[in-house]
VOKOL-697948 format. One record per residue (C-alpha): y, x, z. Coordinates in steps of 0.001 Angstrom, whole numbers. Example, Ala and Ser with C-alpha at 12.3 -4.5 7.8 and 13.67 -1.06 7.14 Angstrom:
VOKOL-697948
- -4500,12300,7800;
- -1060,13670,7140;
***
This chain:
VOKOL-697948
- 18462,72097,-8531;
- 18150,75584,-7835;
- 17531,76814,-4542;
- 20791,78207,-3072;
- 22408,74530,-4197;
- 19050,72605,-1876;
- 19902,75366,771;
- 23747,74371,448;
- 23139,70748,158;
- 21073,70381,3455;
- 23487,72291,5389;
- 25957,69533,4384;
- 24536,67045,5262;
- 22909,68715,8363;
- 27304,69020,9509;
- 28070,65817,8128;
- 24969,63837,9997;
- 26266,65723,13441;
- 30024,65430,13240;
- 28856,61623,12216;
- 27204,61704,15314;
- 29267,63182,17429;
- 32607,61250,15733;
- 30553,57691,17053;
- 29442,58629,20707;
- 32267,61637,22074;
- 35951,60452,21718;
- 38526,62503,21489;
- 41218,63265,24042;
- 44630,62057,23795;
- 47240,63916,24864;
- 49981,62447,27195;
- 52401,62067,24512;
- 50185,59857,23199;
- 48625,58030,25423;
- 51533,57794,27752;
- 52316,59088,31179;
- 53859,62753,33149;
- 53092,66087,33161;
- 54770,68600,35359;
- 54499,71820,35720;
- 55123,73102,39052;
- 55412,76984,40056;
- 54506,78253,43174;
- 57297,80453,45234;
- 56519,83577,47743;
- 57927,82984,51449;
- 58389,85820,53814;
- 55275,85030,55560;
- 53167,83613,52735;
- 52663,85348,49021;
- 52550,83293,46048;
- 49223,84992,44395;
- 46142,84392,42768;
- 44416,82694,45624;
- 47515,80707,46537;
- 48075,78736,44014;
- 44067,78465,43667;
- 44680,76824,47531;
- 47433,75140,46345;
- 45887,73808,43052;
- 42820,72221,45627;
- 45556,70613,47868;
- 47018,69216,45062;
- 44106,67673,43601;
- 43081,66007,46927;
- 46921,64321,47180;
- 46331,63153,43277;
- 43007,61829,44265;
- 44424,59907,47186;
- 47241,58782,44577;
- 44400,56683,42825;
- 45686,58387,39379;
- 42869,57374,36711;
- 41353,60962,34575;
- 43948,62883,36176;
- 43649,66983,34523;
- 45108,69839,36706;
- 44466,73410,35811;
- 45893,76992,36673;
- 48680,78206,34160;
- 48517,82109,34834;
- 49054,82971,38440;
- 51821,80513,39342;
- 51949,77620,37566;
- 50113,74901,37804;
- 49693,71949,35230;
- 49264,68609,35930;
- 49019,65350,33573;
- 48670,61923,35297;
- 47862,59466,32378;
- 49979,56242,32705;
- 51953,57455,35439;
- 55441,56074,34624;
- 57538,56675,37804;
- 57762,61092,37416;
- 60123,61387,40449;
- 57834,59275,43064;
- 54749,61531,41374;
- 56859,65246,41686;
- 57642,64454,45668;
- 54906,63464,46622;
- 53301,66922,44811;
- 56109,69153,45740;
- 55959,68037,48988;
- 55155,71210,51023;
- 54074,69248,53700;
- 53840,71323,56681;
- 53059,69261,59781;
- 53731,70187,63029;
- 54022,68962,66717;
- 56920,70210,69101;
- 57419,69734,72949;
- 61198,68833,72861;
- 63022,70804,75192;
- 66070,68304,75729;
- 69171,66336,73600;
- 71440,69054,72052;
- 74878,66222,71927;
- 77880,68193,73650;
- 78778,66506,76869;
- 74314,65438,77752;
- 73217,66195,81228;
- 70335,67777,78749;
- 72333,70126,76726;
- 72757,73024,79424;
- 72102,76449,77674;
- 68755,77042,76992;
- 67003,80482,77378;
- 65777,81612,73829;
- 62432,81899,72996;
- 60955,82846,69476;
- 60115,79173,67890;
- 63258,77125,69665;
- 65201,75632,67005;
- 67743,72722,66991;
- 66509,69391,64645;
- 68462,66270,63999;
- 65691,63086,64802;
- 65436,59912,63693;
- 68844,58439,64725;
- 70384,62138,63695;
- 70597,63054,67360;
- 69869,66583,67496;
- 67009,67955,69677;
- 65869,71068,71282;
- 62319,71795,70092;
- 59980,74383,71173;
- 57563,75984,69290;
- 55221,74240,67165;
- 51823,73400,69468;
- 49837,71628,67341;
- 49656,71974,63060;
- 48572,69792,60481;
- 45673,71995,60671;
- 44084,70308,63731;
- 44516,66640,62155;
- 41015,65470,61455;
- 42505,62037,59217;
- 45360,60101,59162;
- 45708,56690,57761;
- 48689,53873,56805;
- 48001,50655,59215;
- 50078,47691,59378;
- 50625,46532,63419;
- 52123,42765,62688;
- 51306,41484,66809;
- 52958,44969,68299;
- 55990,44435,66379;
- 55779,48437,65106;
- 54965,47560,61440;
- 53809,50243,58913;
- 53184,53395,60770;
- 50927,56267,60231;
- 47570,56453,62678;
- 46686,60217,63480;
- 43309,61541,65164;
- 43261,65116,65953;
- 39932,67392,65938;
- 38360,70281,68073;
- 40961,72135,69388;
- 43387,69585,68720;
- 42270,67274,70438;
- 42991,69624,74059;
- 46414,70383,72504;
- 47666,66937,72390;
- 46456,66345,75490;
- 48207,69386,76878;
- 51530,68693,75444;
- 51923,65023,75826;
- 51064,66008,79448;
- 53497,68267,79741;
- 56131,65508,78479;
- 54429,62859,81235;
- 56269,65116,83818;
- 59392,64435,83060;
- 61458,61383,83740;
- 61238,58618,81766;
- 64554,57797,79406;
- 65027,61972,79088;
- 64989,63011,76230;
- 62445,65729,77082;
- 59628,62750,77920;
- 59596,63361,73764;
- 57159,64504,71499;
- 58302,65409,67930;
- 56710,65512,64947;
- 57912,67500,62077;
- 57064,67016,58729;
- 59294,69979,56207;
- 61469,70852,58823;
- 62317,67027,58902;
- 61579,64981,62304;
- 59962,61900,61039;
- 58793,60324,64927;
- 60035,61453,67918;
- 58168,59019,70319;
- 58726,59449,74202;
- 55477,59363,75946;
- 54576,56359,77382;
- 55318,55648,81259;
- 51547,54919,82509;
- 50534,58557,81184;
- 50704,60701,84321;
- 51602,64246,84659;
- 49477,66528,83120;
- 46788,64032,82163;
- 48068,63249,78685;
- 46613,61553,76012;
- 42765,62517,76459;
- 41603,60066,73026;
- 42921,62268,70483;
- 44908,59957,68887;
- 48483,59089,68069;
- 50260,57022,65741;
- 53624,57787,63721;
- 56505,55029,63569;
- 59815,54790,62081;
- 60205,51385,60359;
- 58202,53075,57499;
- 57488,50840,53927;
- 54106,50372,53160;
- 54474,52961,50244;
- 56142,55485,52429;
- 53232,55221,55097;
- 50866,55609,52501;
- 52714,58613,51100;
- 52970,60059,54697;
- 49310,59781,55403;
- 48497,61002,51917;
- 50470,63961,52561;
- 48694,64672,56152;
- 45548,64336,55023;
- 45599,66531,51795;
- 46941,69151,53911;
- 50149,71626,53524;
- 50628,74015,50917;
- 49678,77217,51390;
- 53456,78170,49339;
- 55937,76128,48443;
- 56465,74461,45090;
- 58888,73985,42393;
- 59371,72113,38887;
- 59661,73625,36016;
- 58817,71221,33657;
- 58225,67376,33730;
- 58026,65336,30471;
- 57138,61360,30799;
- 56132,59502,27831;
- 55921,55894,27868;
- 52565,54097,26227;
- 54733,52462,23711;
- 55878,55441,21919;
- 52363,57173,22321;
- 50776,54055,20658;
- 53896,54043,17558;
- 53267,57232,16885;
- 49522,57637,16733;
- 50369,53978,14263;
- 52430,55576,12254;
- 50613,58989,11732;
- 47221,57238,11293;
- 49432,55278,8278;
- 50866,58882,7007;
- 47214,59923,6774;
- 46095,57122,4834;
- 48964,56967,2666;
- 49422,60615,2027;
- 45759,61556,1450;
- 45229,58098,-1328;
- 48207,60148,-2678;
- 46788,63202,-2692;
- 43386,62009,-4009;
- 44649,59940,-7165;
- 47066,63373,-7866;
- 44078,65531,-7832;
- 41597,63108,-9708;
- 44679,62815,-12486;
- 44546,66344,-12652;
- 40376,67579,-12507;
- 39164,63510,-13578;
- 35224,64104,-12539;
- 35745,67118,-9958;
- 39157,65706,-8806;
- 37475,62653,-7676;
- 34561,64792,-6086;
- 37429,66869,-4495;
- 38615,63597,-3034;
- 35685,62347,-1378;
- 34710,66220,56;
- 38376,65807,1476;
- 37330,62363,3048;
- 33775,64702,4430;
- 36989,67745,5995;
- 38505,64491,7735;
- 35277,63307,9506;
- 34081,67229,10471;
- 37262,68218,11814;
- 37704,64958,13480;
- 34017,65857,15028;
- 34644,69450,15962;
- 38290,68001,18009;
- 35897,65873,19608;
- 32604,68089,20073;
- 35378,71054,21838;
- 36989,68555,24195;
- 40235,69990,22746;
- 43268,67636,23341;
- 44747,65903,20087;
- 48936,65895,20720;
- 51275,64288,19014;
- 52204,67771,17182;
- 48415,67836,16422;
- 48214,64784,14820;
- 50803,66311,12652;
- 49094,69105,12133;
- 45388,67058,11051;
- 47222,65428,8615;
- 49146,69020,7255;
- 45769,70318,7163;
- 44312,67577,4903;
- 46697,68489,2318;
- 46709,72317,2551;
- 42524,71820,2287;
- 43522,71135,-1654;
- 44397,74637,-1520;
- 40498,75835,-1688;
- 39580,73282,-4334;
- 42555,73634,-6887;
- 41940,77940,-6535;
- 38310,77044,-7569;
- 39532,74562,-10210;
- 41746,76905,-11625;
- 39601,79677,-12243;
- 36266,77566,-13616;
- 39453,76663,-16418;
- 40520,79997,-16666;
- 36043,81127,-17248;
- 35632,78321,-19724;
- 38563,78377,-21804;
- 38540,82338,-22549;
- 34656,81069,-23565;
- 33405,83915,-20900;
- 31172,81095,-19796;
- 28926,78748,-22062;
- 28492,75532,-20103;
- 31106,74396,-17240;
- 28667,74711,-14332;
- 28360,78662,-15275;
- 32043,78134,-15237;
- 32416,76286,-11814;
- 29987,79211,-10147;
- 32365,82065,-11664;
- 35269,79829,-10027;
- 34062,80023,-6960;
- 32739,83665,-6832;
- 36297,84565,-8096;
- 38673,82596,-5538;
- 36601,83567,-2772;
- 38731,86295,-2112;
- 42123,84440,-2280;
- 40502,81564,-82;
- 39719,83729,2483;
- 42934,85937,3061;
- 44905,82480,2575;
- 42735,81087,5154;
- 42880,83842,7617;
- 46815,84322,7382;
- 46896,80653,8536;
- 44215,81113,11389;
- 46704,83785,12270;
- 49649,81726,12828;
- 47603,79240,14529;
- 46247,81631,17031;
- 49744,83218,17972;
- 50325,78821,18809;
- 47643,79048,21408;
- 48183,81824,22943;
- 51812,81960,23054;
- 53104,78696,23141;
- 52459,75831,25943;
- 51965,72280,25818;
- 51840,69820,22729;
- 52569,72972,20661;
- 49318,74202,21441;
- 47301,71544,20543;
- 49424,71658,17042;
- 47476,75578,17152;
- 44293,74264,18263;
- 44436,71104,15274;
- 45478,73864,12909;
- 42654,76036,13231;
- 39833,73741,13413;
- 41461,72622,9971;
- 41497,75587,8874;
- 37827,76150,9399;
- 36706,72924,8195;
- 38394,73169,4821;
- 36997,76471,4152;
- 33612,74631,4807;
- 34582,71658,2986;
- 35816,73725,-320;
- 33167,76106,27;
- 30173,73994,575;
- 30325,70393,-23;
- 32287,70648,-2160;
- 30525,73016,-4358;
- 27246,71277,-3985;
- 28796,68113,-5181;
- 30395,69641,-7974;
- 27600,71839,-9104;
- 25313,68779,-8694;
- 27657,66696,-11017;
- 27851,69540,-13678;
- 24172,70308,-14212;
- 23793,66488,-14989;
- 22859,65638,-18627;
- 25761,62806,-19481;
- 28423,65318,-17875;
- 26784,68263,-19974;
- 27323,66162,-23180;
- 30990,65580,-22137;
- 32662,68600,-20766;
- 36242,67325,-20911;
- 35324,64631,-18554;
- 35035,67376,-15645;
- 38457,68229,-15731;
- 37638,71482,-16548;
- 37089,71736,-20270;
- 41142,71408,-20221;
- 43714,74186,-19405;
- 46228,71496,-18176;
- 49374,70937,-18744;
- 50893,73604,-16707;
- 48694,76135,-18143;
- 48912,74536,-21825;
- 52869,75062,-21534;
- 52862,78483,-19873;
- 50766,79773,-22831;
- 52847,78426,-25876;
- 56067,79904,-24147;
- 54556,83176,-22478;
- 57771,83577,-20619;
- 58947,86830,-19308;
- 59987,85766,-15647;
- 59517,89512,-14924;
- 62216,91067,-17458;
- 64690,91369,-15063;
- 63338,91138,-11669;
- 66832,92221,-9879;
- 68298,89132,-10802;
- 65818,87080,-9123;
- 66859,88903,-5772;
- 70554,88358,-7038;
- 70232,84981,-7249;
- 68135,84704,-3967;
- 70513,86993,-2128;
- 73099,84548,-2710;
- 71525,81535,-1657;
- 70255,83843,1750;
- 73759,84448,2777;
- 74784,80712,1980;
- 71841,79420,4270;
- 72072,82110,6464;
- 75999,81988,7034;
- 74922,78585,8940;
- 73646,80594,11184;
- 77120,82210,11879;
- 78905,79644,11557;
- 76867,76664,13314;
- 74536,78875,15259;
- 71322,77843,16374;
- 70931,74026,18457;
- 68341,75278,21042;
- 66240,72033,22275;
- 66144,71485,26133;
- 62584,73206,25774;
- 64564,77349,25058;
- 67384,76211,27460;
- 67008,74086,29732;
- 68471,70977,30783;
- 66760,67211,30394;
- 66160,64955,27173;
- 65786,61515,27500;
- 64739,59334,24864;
- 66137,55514,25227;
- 64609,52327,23443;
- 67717,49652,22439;
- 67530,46284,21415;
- 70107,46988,18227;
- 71319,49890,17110;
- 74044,51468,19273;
- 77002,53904,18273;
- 76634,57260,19628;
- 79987,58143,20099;
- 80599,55262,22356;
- 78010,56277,24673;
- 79061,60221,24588;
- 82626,58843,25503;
- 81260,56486,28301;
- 78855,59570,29441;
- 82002,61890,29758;
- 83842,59939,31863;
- 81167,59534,34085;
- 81213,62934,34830;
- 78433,64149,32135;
- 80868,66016,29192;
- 78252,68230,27990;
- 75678,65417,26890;
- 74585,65578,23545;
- 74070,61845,22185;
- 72101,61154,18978;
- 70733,58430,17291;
- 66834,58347,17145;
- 64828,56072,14681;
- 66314,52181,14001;
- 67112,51309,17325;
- 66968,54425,20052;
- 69025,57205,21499;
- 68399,60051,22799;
- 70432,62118,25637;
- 70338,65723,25961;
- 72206,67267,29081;
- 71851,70308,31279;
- 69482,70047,34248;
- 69656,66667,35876;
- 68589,65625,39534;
- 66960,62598,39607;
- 70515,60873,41189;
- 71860,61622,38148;
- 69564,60630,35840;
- 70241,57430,37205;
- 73717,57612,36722;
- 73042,58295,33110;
- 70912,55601,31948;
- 73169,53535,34186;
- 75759,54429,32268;
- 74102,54348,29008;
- 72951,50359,29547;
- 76446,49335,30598;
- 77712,50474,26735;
- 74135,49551,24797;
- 72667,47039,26788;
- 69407,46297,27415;
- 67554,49734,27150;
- 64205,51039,28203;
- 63291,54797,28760;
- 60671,55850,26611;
- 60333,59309,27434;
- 62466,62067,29766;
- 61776,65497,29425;
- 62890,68087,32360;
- 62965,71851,31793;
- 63974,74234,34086;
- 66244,76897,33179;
- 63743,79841,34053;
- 61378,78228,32206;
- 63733,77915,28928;
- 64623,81545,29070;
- 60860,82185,28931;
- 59909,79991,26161;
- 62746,81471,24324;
- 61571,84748,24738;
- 58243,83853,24233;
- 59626,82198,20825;
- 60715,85608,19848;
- 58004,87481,20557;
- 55433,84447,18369;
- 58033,85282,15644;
- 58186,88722,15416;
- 54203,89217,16390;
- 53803,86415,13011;
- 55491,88664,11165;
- 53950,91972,12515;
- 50438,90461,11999;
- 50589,89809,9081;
- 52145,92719,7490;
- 49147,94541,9405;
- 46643,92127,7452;
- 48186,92414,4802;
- 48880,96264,4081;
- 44841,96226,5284;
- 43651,94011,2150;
- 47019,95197,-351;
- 48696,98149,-838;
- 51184,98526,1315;
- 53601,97396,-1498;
- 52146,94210,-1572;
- 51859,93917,1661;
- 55572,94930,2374;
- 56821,92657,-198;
- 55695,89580,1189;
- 56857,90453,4736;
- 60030,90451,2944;
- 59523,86989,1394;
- 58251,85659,4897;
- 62000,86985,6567;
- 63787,85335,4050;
- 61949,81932,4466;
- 62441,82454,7852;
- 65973,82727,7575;
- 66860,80187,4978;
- 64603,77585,7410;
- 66463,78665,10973;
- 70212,78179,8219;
- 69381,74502,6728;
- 68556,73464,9981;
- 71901,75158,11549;
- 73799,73309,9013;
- 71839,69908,9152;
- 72704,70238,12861;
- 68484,70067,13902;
- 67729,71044,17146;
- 65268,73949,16775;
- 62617,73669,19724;
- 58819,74257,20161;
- 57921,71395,17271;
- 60393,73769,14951;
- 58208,76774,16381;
- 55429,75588,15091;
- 56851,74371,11957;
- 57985,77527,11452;
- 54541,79851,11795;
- 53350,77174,9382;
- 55503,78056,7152;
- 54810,81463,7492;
- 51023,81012,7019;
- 52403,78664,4290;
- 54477,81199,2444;
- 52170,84153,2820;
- 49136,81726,1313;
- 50782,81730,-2182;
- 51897,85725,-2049;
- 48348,86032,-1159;
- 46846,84114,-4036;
- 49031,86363,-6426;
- 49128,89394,-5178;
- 45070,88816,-5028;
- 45593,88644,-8964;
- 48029,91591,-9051;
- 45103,93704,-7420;
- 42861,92317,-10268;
- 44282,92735,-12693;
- 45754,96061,-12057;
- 42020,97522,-11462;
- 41028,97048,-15041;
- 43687,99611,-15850;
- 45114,100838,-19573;
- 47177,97484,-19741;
- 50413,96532,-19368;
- 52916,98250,-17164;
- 53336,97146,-13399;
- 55843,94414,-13666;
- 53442,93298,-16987;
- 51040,92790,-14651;
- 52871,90567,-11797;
- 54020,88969,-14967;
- 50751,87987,-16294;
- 49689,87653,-12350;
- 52058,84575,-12032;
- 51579,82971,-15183;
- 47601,82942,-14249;
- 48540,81320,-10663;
- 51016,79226,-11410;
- 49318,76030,-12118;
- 47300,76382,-8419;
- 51062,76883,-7053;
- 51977,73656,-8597;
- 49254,71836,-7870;
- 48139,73098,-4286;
- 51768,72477,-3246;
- 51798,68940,-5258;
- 49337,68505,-2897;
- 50834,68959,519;
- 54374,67308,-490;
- 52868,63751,-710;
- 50849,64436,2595;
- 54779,65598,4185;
- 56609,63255,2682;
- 54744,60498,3737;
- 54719,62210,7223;
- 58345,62781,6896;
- 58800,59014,5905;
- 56417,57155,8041;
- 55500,59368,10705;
- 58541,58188,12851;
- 61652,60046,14587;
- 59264,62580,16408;
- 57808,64328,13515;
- 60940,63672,11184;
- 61885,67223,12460;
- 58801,68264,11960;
- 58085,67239,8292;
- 61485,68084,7214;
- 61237,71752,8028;
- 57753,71788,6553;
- 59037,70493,3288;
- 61699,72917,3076;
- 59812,75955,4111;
- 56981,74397,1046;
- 59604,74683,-1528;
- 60875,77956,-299;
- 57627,79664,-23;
- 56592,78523,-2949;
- 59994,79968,-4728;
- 59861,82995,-2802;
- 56283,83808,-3563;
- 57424,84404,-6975;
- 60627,84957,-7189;
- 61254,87106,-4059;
- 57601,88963,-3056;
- 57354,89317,-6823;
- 60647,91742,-7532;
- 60327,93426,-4233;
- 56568,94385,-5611;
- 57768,95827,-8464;
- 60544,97302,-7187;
- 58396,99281,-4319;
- 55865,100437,-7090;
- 58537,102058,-8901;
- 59709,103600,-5935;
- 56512,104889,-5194;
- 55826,106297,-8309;
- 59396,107989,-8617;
- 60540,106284,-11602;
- 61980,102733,-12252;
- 61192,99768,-13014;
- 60458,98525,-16940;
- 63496,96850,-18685;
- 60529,95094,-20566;
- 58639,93334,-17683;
- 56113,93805,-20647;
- 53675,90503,-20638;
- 50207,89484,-22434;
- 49465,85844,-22390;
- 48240,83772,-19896;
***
């Protein structure tokens, strides 16, 4: 073993002993879609006397966290969202409307003398003269009062607590002690109440919660003029529940917010769902990757089988790094670990490929001479395939939000680890199993002594895909305008997360008829709901924005036609908020594409690079028609489907074009088109196989991953089998059409070829 193999080899297993370390003691976050409960996103709102800045919602992020606390929420996460928003996730948290109030809850308490009844006809409601502060409030009963200007605030509370008073007949109320200053100000103004008679209604003292009177208690006969209450204390009544005492006291002692709040976006997803879908995933994995593995070892015998088990080694270090970054594993990023297992064939079939390509043109005597040349030579196409992909999942975490993100975060950490996993273990196993003896005295057993049957055919035929490259565009012209006329003539389904409006998700017994319940829905009132089936037995609802009233309605409505149903999860975007994630949809798209023109006109020619921009639009387009004709919704899961498929598509232009450049720099050889010719023959069996690869780990996604990553697989699937075809068929002709172009002439009627 030669030295740069031992230095390899102990790095392995110096990653694979810590991610096994780290993979047994740190556990990996689940995200609430998995695990189950609400997060809502609340933004905070400028008032004429208060600005909604930086250090606003920082004070309104800390009174927030004290209400949650008091809420008795279990690992509850809230963090700052840019200036405004706030983000907060309360695991197992199944009731979202009693959890927004109590947080949106501005909760601005204040004390008031009252100044007298304001009921036409009361000895009390003579004109009053008006002072700054005087307003007119309805109180318990609705009576409206005359209030003067707030004395006291929530400010000079010291604590407030729910008690239960069974032997004074006053039941729940709310117990508040005032502080400092406070203290004097109670006494003042209860005082100031003692003077006048009892049974008027300016003996009162009310307390204000949100511009809302919630007690109005007269003060009581033995307190004498002026005196007042000297103790500090007071208690709240108003034949309060238990729960609403404790939500009153909760909301006094966390304090007001310095700005009001409002909700932009709640989702709620219930443990059972989290828990099917992690199930099924986790069985996608396992299927798809055995898949995977026997495809590969049928393919490379020795070194597939080595591939396989440095696969199983990508699995436990990106599991590790998830876990070792405290990054949060969504239901999107499930997805995405198990994309990433098979696009980490990628690395190993390019090396494959090329160790054939060494040994069988005899350049190299023995195969591990071979396997080193392979991996010297793919390097190149590994890496810019790798960093197009790292490019689409960066534009996921910076410009997306929520689940979508974590798909970005999954992504790139897979990314990374399969570069590692081709690169090193996967060489030092390989190189290790090629310099021994029994393998030396049978080559073919490595896999690699063979050209393979895709390679074998490709050579006896030496076909001339390249003759005539303006048909190919012809052809995939045609098929452009029939996907893309779905555009025009469906349009695009934007989910609730570009537009707006509330999805609820529905559990039945047996499987219901949609149609019934979008007839029972529009008579109650709700014509615009979109009803769909979801999975064997589930609905789902998609409506405009919904208050929580009519929610109700809804799945009241919904169980008198289905039956028996249970809510499994409710989404709730705000229309400002869709408008912004459309836009910020957009602007992911069009940076994707932007990007990775940039990259690639850096590492191409320009022609290159600008040819499979082109073949990234018209994936792009061809994905957005099928799914405008299938009817899909397209929403943030579709997003990131979609820069996949980008990073997807521009992987295989990569891996050619990366031959084009090769070949093209040993000059005096065929013409240009000769050379893409000859280009794709040489990559065509990695195409095949690397893409072999990641439709058994989507279609067992697709298949067993459940109805929330159908979606999700299904556009991946189609955007595999368009890349691939547009790789070759699209970036190809464009190439050579742009290099004739450049060079002033046209291009050869020959597509002259040399064999593979």
């Amino acid at each position: 073993m030669n030295r740069s193999l031992r230095v390899r080899a102990l790095l392995a297993l110096a990653v694979l002993a810590l991610s096994l370390y780290v993979a047994a003691t740190v556990p990996v976050r689940l995200g609430l879609d998995l695990r189950g409960g609400t997060q809502i996103v609340l933004e905070t709102r400028s008032t004429p006397t208060a600005d909604a800045d930086s250090a606003a919602t920082d004070r309104t992020l800390e009174v927030l966290r004290g209400r949650i606390d008091a809420l008795g929420v279990a690992e509850p996460t809230l963090v700052r969202s840019g200036d405004h928003r706030i983000i907060v996730e309360l695991p197992g948290v199944q009731d979202p409307k009693k959890a927004a109030d109590v947080l949106g809850r501005t909760a601005q308490l204040t004390f008031h003398p009252v100044l007298g009844a304001a009921r036409d006809g009361d000895e009390t409601s003579r004109p009053l003269p008006k002072r700054p502060g005087q307003r007119v409030l309805p109180d318990e009963s609705g009576t409206p009062l005359r209030l003067g200007p707030a004395l006291l605030t929530g400010e000079d509370v010291k604590e407030a607590a729910a008690r239960f008073d069974q032997q004074g007949g006053a039941g729940w109320h709310v117990t508040v002690g005032f502080e400092g200053a406070g203290r004097d100000g109670w006494a003042r103004l209860t005082g100031e109440a003692a003077c006048k008679a009892p049974g008027d209604a300016a003996r009162r003292v009310a307390i204000v919660l949100d511009d809302k009177v919630i007690s109005s208690p007269q003060v009581d006969p033995s307190i004498a003029c002026g005196a007042g209450i000297r103790d500090g204390a007071t208690r709240i009544t108003g034949s309060f529940s238990p729960e609403e005492a404790r939500e009153l006291s909760l909301l006094i002692n966390g304090g007001a917010l310095p700005v009001p709040v409002e909700t932009v976006e709640q989702r709620t997803v219930g443990p059972t769902l989290g828990a099917q879908a992690i199930t099924a995933s986790a069985w996608a994995a396992v299927i798809g990757t055995a898949l995977t593995s026997l495809f590969i070892i049928v393919v490379y015998r020795l070194l597939g089988a080595l591939a396989a088990l440095a696969l199983a080694c990508y699995g436990l270090v990106s599991y590790a790094a998830l876990a070792a970054l405290g990054a949060t594993l969504t239901l999107p990023g499930l997805a995405g670990f198990v994309l990433a297992i098979g696009m980490a064939v990628d690395a190993n079939v390019l090396v494959f490929e090329r160790a054939r390509e060494e040994y069988a043109a005899r350049r190299r005597p023995s195969i591990r001479s071979a396997l080193t040349a392979g991996f010297r030579n793919a390097f190149s196409a590994i890496a810019d395939s790798n960093i197009t992909t790292l490019i689409a999942a960066a534009l996921l975490f910076f410009l997306a939000s929520g689940p979508v993100r974590g798909f970005g975060v999954t992504l790139g950490i897979g990314v990374l680890a399969s570069m590692f996993s081709a690169l090193v273990i996967s060489r030092v196993l390989a190189e290790f199993a090629a310099s021994r003896p029994g393998v030396r005295r049978r080559p073919r057993l490595t896999g690699i002594a063979t050209t393979g049957a895709v390679r074998e055919r490709l050579t006896r035929r030496n076909p001339l895909l390249m003759r005539r490259p303006r048909r190919w565009l012809a052809t995939s012209a045609a098929v452009l305008v029939l996907a893309g006329s779905g555009l025009a003539v469906r349009g695009v389904d934007l989910g609730v997360e570009f537009t707006g409006g509330r999805l609820i998700e529905y559990s039945t017994s047996s499987p219901v008829d949609p149609g019934r319940v979008r007839s029972a829905l529009a008579d109650a009132g709700f014509p615009r709901a979109v009803v769909q089936s979801s999975g064997d037995a589930g609905l789902t609802v998609r409506t405009d924005p919904l208050t929580d009233a009519e929610e109700g309605e809804v799945t009241g409505t919904l169980r008198e036609v289905a039956g028996p149903a249970d809510k499994v999860r409710d989404e709730l975007i705000g229309p400002s908020l869709g408008e912004e994630l459309r836009q910020g949809a957009l602007i992911a798209l069009a940076v994707a594409l932007g990007a990775q023109f940039v990259y690639l006109a850096a590492r191409f020619r320009w022609v290159l690079g600008s040819a499979a921009v082109v073949a990234l639009v018209h994936d792009v387009v061809i994905l957005l028609g099928v799914f405008a004709w299938l009817g899909k919704p397209v929403d943030g899961v579709f997003l990131a489907a979609l820069l996949t498929v980008i990073g997807y598509s521009v992987n295989d232009s990569v891996v050619l074009f990366d031959r084009v450049r090769e070949l093209d720099r040993r000059g005096s050889g065929p013409p240009f088109s000769g050379v893409v010719n000859q280009a794709i023959l040489q990559t065509l069996p990695r195409t095949v196989n690397t893409g072999m690869g990641a439709a058994f780990m989507l279609t067992a996604l697709a298949v067993l991953g459940g109805s929330s990553l159908t979606d999700f697989a299904l556009a991946l699937l189609i955007g595999l089998a368009v890349g691939t075809y547009s790789s070759v068929f699209i970036a190809a002709p464009v190439a050579i059409g742009l290099h004739a172009r450049s060079r002033g002439g046209k291009p050869s009627p020959e597509g002259a070829a040399v064999t593979a």
